[in-house]
C-alpha positions in Angstrom: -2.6 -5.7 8.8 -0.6 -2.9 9.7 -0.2 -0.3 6.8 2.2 3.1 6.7 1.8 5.4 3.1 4.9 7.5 3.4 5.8 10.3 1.2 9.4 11.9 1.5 7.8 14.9 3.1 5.2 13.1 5.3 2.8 10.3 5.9 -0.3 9.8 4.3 -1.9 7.1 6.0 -0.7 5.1 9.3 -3.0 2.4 10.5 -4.7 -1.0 9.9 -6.4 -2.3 6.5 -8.3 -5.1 5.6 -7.1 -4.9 2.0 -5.0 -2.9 -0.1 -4.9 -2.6 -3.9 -1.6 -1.3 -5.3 -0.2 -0.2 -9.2 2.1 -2.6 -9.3 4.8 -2.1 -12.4 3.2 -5.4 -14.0 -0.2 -4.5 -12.6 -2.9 -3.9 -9.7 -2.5 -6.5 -7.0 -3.9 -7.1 -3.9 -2.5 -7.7 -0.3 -4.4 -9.4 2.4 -3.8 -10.6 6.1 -0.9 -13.1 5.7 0.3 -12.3 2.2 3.3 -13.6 1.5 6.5 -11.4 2.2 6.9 -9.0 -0.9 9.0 -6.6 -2.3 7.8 -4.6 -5.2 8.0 -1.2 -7.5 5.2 0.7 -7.9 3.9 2.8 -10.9 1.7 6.0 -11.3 -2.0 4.9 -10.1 -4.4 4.4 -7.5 -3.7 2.9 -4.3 -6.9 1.9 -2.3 -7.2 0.8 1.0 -10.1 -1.1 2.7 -10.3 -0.8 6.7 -13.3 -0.5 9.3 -14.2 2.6 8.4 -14.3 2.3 4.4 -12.5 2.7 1.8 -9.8 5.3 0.8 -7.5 6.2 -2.2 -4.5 7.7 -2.7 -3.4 8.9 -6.3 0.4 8.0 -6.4 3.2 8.8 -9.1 5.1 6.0 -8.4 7.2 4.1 -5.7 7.8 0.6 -3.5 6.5 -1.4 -1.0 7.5 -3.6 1.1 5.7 -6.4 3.4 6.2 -9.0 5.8 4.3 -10.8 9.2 1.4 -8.2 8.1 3.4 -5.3 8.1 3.1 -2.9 5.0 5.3 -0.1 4.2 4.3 1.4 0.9 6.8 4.3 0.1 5.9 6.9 -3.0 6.2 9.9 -4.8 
């Protein structure tokens, strides 16, 4: 799937991912290929992403996300 981490100022990550884990308000979760469309707040945490080349993290203070037809925009502080 296609994933963009955007901070106000500039973005963190643009490109694909296997998997990503978010801090969801009610807790982590987990997006896949094909998830279901989604709309969701986002507390202070951990956001890790899974692609071809490995795994990487991003230490957010909070934020959205957004995702549809495997298209993932995760906006955060």
């Amino acid at each position: 799937m296609k994933v963009i981490i955007s901070k106000p100022d500039t973005t963190l990550y643009d490109g694909d991912a296997k998997l990503v884990q978010l801090p969801g308000t009610g807790g982590l979760f987990e997006m896949l290929d094909n998830h279901a469309p989604i709309i969701s707040s986002l507390s202070k945490g951990t956001i890790r992403l899974v692609n071809n080349e490995g795994e990487k993290t991003f230490e957010i203070r909070g934020g959205v996300v957004k995702g549809q037809q495997n298209d993932l925009m995760i906006l955060v502080q």
